[in-house]
N, CA, C and O of each residue as an XYZ file, in Angstrom:
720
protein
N       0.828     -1.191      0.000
C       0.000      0.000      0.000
C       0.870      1.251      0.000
O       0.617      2.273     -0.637
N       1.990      1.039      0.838
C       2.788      2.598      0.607
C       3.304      2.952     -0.674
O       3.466      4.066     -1.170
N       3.581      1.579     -1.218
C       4.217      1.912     -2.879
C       2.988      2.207     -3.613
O       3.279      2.131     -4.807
N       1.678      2.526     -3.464
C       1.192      3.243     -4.140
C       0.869      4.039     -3.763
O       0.450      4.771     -4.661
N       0.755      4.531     -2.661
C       0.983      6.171     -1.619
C       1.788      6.783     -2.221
O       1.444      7.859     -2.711
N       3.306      6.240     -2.409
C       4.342      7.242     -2.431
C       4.212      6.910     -3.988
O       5.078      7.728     -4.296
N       3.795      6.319     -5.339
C       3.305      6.374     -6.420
C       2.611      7.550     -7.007
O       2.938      8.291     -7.934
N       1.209      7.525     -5.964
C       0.396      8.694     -6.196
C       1.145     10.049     -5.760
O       0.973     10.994     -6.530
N       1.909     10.262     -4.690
C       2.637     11.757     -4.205
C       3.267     11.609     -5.183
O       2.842     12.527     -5.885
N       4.165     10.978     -5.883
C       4.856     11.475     -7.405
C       4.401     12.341     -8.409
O       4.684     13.441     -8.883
N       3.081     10.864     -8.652
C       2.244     11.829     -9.373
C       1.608     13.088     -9.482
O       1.406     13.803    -10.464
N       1.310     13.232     -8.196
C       1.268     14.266     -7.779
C       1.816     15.504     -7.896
O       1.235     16.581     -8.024
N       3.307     15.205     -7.827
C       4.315     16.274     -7.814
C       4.441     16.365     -6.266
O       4.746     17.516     -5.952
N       4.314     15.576     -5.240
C       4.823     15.976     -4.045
C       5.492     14.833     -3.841
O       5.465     13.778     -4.474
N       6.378     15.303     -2.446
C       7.554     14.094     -2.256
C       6.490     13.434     -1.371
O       5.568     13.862     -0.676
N       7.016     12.126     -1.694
C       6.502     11.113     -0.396
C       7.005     11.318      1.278
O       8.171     11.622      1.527
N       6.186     11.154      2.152
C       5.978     11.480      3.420
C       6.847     10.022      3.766
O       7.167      9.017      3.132
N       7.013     10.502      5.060
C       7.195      8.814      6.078
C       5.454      8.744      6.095
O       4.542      9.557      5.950
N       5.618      6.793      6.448
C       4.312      6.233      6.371
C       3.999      6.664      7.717
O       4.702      6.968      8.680
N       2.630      6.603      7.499
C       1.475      6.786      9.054
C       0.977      6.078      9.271
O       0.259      5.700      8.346
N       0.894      5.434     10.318
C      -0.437      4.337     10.824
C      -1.650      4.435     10.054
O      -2.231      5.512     10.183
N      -2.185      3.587      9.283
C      -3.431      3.236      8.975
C      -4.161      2.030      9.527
O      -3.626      1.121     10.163
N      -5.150      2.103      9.283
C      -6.246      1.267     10.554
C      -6.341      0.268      9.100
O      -5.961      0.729      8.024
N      -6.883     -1.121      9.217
C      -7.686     -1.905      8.309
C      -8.821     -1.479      7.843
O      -9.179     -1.726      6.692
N      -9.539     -0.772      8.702
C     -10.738     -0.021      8.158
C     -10.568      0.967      7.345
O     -11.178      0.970      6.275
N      -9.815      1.868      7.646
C      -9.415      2.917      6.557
C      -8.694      2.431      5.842
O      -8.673      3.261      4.934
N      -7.798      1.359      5.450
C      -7.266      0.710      4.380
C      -8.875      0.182      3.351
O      -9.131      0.361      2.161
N      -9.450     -0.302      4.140
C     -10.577     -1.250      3.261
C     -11.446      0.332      2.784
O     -11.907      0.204      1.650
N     -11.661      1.332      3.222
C     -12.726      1.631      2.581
C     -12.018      2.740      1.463
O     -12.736      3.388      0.701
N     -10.493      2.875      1.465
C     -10.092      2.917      0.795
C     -10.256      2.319     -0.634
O     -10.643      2.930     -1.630
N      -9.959      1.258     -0.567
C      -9.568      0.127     -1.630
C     -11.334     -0.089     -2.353
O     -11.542     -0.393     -3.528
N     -12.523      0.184     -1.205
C     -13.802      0.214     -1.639
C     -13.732      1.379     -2.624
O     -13.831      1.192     -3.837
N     -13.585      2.407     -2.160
C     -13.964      3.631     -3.110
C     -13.322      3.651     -4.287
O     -13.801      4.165     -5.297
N     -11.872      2.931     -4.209
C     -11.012      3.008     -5.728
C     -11.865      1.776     -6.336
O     -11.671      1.630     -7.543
N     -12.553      1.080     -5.893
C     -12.924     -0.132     -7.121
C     -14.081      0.412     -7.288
O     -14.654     -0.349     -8.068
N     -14.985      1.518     -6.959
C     -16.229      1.583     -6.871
C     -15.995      2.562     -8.278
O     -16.734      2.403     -9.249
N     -15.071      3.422     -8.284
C     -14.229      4.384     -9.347
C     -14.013      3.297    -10.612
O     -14.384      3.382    -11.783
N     -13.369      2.386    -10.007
C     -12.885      1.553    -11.506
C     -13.878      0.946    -12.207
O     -13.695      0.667    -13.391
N     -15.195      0.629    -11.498
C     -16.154     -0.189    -11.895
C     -17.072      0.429    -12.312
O     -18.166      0.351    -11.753
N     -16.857      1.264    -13.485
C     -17.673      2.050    -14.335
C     -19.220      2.184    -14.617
O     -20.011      3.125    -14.670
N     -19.316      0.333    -14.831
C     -20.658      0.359    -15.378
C     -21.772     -0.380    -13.739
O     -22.932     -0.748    -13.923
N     -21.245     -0.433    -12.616
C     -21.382     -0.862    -11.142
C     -22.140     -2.132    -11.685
O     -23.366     -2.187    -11.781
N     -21.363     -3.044    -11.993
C     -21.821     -4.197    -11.890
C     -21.257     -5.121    -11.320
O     -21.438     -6.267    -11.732
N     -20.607     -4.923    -10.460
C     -19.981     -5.665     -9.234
C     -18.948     -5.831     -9.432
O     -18.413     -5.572     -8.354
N     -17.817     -6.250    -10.458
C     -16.744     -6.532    -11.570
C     -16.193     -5.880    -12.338
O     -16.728     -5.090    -13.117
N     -14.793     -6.163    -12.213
C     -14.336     -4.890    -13.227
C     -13.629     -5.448    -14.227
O     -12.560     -5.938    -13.862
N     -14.005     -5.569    -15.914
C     -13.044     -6.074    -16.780
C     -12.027     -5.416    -17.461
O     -11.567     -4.373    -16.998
N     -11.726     -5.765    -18.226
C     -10.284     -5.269    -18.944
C     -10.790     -4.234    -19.535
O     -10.064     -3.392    -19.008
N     -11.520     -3.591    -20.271
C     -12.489     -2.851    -20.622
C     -12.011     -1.328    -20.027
O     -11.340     -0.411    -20.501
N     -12.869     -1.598    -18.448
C     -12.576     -0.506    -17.358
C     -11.048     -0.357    -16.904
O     -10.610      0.752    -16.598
N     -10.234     -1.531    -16.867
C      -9.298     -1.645    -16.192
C      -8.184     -0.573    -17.048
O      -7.226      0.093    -16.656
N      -8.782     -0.756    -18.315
C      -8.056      0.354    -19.841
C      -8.489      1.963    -19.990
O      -7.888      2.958    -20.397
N      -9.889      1.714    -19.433
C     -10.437      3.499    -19.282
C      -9.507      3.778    -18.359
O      -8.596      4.495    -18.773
N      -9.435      3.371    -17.013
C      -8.361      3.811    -16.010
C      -7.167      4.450    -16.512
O      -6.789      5.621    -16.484
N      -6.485      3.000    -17.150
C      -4.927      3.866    -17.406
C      -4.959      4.825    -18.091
O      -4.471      5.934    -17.874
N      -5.687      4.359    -19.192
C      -6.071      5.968    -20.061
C      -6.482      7.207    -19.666
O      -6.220      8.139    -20.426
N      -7.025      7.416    -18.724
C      -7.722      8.092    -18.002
C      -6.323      8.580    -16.803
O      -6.423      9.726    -16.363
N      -5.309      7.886    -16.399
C      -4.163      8.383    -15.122
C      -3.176      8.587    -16.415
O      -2.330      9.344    -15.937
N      -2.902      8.420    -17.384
C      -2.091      8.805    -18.537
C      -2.318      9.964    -18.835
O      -1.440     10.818    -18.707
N      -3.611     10.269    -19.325
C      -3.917     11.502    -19.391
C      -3.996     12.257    -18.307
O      -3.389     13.326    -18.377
N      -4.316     12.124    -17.750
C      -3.979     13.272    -15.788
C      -2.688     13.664    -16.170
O      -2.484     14.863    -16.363
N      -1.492     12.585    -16.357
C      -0.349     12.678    -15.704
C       0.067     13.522    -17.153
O       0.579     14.638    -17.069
N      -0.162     12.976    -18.285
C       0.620     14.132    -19.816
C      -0.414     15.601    -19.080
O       0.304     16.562    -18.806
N      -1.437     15.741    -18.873
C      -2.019     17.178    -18.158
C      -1.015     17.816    -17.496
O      -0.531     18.850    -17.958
N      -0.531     17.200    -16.186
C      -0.257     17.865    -15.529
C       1.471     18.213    -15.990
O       1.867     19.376    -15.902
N       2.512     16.990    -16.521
C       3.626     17.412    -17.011
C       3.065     18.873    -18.106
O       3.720     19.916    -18.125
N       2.028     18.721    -18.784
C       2.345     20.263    -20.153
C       2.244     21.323    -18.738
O       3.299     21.935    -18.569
N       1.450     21.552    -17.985
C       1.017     22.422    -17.044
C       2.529     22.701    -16.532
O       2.702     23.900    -16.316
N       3.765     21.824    -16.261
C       4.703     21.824    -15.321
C       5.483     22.291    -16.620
O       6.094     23.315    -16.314
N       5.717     21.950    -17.975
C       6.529     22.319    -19.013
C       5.933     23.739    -19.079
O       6.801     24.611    -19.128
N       4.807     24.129    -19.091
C       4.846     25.398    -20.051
C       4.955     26.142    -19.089
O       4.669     27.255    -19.531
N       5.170     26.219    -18.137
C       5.208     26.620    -16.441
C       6.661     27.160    -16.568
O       6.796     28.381    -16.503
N       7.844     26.322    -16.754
C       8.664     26.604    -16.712
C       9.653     27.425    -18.160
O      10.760     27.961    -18.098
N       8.460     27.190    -19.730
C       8.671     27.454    -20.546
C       8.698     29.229    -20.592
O       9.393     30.078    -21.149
N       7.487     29.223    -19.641
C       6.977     31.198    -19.204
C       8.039     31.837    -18.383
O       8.364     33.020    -18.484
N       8.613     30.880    -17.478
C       9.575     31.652    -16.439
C      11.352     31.933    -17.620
O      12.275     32.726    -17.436
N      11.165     30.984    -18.633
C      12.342     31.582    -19.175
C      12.415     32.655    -20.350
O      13.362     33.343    -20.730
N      11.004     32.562    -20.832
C      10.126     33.301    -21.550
C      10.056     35.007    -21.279
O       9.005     35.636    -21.400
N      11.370     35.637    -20.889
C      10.772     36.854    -19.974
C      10.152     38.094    -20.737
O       9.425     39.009    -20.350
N      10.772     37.750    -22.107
C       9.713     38.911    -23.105
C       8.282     38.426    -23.450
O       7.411     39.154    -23.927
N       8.131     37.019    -23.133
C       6.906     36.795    -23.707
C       6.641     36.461    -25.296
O       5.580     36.130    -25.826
N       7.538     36.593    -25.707
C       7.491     36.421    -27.465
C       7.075     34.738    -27.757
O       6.650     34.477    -28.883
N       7.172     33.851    -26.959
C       7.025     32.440    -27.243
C       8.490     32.001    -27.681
O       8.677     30.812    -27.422
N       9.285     32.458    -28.111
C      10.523     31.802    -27.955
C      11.710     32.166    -26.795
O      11.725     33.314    -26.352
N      12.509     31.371    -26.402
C      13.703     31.580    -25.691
C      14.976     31.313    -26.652
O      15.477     30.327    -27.192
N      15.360     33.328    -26.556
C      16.521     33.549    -26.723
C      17.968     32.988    -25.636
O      17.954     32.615    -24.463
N      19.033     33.120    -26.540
C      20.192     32.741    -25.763
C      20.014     33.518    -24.601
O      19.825     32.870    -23.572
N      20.028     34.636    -24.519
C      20.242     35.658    -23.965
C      18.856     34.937    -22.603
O      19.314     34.490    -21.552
N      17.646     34.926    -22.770
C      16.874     34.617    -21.896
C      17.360     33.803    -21.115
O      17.367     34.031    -19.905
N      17.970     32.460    -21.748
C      18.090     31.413    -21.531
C      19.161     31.993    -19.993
O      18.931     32.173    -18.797
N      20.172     32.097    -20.758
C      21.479     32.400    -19.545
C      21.155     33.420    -18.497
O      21.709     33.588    -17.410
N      19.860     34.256    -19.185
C      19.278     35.167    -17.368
C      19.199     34.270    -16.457
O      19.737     34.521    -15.379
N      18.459     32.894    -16.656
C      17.646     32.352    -15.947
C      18.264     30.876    -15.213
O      18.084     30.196    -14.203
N      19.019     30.894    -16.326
C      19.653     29.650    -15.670
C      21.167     29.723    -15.359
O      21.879     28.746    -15.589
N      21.624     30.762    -14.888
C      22.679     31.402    -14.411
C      23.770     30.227    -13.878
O      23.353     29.323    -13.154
N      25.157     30.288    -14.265
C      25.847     29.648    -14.064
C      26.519     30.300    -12.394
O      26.440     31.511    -12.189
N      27.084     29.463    -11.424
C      27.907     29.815    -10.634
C      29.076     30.870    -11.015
O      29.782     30.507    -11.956
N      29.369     32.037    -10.469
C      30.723     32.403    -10.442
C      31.833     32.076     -9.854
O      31.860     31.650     -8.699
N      32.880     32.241    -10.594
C      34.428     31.123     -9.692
C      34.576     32.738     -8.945
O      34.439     33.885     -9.371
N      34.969     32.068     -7.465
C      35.877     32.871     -6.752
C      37.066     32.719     -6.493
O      37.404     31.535     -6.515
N      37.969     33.537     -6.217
C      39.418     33.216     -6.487
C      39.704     31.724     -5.064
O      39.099     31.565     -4.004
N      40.628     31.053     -5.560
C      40.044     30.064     -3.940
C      41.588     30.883     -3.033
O      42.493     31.695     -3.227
N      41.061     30.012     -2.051
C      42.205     30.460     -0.910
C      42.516     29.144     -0.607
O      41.651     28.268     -0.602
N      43.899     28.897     -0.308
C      44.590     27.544      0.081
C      44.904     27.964      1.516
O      45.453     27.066      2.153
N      44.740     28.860      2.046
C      45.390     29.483      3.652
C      44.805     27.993      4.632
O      45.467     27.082      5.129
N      43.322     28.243      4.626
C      42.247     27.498      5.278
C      42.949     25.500      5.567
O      43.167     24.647      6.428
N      43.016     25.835      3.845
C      42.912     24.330      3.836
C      44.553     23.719      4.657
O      44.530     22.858      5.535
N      45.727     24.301      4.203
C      46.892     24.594      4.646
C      46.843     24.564      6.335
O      47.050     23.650      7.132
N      46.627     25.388      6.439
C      46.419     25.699      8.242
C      45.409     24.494      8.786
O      45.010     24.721      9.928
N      44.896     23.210      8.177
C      44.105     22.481      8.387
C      44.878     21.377      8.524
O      44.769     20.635      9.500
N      45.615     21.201      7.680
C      46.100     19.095      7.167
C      47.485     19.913      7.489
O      47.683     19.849      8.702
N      48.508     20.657      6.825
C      49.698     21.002      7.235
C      50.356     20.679      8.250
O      51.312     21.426      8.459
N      50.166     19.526      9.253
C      50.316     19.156     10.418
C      51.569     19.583     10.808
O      51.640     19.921     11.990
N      53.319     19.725      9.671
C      54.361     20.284     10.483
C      54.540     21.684      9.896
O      55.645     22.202      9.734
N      53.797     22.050      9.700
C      53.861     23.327      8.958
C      55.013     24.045      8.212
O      55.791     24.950      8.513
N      54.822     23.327      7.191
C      56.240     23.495      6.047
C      55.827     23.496      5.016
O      56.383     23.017      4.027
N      54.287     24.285      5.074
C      53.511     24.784      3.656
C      53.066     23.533      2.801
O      52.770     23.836      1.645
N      52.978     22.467      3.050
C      52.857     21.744      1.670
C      52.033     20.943      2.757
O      52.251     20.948      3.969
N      50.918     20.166      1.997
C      50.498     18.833      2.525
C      51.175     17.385      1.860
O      51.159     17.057      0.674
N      51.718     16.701      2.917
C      52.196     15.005      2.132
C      50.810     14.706      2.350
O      49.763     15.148      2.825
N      51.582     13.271      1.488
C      50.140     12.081      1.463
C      49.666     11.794      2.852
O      48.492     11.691      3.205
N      50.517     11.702      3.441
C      50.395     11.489      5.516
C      49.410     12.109      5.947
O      48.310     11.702      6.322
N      49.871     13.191      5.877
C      49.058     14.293      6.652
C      47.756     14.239      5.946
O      46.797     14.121      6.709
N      47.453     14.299      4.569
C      46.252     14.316      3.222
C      45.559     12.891      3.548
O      44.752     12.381      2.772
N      45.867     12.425      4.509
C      45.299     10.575      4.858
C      44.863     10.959      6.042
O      43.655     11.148      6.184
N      45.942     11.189      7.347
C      45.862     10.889      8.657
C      44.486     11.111      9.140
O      44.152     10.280      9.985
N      43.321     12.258      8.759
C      42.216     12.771      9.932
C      41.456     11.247      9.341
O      41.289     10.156      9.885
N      41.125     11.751      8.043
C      40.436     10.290      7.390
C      40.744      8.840      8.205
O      39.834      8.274      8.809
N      41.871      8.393      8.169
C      42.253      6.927      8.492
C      41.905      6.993     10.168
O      41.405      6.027     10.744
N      42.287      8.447     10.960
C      41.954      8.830     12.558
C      40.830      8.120     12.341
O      40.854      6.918     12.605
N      39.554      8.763     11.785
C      38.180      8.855     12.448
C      37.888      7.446     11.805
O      36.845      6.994     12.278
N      38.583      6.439     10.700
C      38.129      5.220     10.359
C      38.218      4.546     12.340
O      37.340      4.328     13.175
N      39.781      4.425     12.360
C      40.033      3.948     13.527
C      39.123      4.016     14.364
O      38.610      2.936     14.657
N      38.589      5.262     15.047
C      37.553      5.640     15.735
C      36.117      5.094     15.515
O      35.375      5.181     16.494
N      35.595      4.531     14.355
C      34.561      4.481     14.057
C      34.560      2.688     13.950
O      33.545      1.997     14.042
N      35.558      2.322     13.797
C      35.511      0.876     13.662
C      35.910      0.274     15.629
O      36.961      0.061     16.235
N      34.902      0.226     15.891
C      34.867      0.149     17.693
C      35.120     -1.501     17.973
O      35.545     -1.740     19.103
N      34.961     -2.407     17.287
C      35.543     -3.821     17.069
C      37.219     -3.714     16.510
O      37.958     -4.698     16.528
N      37.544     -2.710     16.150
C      39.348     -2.921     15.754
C      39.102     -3.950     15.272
O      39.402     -4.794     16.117
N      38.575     -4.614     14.048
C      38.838     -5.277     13.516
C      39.406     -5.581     11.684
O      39.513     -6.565     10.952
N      39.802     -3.171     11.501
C      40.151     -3.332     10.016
C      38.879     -2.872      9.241
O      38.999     -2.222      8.203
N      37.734     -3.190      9.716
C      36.747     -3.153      8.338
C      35.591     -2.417      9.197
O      35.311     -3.034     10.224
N      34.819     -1.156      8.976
C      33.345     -0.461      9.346
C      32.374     -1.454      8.637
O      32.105     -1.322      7.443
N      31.836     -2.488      9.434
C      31.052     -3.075      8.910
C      29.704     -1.946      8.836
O      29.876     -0.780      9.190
N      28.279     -2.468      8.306
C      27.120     -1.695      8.374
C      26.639     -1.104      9.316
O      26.170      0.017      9.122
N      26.617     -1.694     10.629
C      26.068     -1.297     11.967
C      27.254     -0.464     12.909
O      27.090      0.057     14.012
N      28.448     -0.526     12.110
C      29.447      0.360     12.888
C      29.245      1.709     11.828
O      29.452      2.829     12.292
N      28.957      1.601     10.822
C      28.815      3.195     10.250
C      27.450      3.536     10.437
O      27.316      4.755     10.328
N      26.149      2.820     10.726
C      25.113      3.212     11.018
C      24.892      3.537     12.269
O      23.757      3.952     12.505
N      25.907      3.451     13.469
C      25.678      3.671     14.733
C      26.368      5.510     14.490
O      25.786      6.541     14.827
N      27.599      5.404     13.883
C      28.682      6.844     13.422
C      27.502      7.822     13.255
O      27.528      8.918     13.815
N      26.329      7.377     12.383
C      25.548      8.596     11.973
C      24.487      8.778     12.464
O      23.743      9.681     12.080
N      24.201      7.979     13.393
C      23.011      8.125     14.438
C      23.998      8.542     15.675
O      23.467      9.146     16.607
N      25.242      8.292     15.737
C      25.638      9.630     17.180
C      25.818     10.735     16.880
O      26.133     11.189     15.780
N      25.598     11.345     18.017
C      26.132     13.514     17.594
C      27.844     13.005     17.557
O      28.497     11.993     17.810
N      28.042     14.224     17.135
C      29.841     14.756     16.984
C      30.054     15.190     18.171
O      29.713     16.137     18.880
N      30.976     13.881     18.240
C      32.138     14.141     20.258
C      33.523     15.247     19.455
O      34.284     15.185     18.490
N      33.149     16.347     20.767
C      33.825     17.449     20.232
C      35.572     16.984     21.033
O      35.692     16.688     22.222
N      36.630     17.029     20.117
C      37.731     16.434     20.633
C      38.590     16.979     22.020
O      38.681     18.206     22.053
N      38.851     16.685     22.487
C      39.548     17.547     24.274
C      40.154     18.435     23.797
O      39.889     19.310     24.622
N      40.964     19.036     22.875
C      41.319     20.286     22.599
C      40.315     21.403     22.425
O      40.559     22.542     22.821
N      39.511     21.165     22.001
C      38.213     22.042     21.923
C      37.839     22.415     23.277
O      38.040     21.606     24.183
N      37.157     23.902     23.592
C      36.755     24.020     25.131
C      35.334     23.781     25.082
O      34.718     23.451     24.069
N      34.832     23.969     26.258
C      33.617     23.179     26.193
C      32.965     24.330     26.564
O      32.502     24.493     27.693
N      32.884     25.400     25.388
C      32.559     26.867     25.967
C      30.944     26.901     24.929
O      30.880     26.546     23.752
N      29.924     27.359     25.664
C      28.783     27.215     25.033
C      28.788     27.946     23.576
O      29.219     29.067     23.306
N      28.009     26.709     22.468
C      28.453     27.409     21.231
C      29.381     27.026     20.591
O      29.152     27.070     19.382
N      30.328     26.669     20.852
C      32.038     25.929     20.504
C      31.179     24.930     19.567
O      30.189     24.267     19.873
N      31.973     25.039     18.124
C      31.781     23.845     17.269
C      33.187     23.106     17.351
O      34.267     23.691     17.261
N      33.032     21.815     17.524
C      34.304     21.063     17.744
C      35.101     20.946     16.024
O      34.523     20.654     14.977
N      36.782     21.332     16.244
C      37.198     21.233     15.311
C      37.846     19.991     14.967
O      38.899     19.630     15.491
N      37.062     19.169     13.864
C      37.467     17.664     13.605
C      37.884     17.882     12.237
O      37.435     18.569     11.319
N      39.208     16.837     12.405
C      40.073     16.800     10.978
C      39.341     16.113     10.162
O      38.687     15.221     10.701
N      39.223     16.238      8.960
C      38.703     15.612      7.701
C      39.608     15.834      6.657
O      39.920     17.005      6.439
N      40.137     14.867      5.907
C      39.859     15.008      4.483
C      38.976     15.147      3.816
O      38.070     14.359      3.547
N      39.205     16.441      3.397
C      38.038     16.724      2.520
C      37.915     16.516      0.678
O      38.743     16.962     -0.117
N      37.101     16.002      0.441
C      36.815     15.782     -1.079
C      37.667     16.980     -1.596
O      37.806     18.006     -0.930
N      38.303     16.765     -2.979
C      39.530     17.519     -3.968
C      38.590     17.057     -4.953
O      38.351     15.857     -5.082
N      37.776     18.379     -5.999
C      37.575     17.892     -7.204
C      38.698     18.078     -7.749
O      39.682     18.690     -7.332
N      38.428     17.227     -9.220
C      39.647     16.483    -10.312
C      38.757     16.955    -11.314
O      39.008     16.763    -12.503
């Protein structure tokens, strides 16, 4: 039943919810009213017939509501209104990021552990391989499933160098992702 809950919120255009308790009764009179819908001609039975008006019938809903969602978004790039999108419209609207110059200070003053300006592979490993260690609480080499699913169901233990001054975000080493 939820896979056609969270079916219909698609269709919909809304995200699916977490499930809620439903009763058997409100399941059944559910499932009454959708066959009472499918069973066109109420003759107790529903054949292939009806079972084809249906899809035809949620096919068409669903091409409805995508043109409604296309031309929706066809108007917002549309800003003269002429019915076509120019280059020029196009790139108002769908605006690329600007590069900012980066700063290496941050990252440097982070992993640089003997501070001699450069990061080695050591230092570019160590917080990473730290918090594996830490997270694998069996020492046995490998974060099985329930040792990384416990990692992200605890809060962040702020490390003893950190003060325990209200507000204080604890500063934990990471390697951090390098795009390539």
């Amino acid at each position: 039943m939820f896979i056609l809950l969270t079916a219909a919120a698609l269709a919909q255009g809304t995200a699916p919810t977490a499930p809620k308790p439903v009763t058997k009764v409100e399941l059944g009179a559910k499932l009454d009213s959708d066959y009472a819908d499918l069973d066109s001609d109420k003759d107790g039975k529903v054949g292939a017939e009806e079972i084809k008006a249906r899809l035809v019938k949620s096919a068409e809903e669903d091409i409805a509501t995508l043109e409604k969602e296309r031309d929706a978004a066809f108007a917002r790039f549309d800003s003269n209104g002429d019915g076509t999108i120019s280059r020029v419209e196009f790139d108002e609207r769908a605006k690329l990021p600007t590069l900012k110059d980066p700063d290496p200070k941050p990252f440097l003053e982070r992993f640089d552990a003997n501070k001699d300006g450069a990061i080695s592979a050591d230092e570019f490993r160590a917080p990473t391989l730290a918090n594996f260690d830490r997270l694998d609480s069996n020492k046995d080499g490998t974060l099985s499933p329930a040792e990384q699913q416990a990692s992200a169901r605890a809060p962040a233990k702020a490390p003893a160098s950190v003060s325990a001054s209200k507000g204080a975000k604890p500063k934990v080493k990471e390697t951090p992702p390098i795009g390539r």
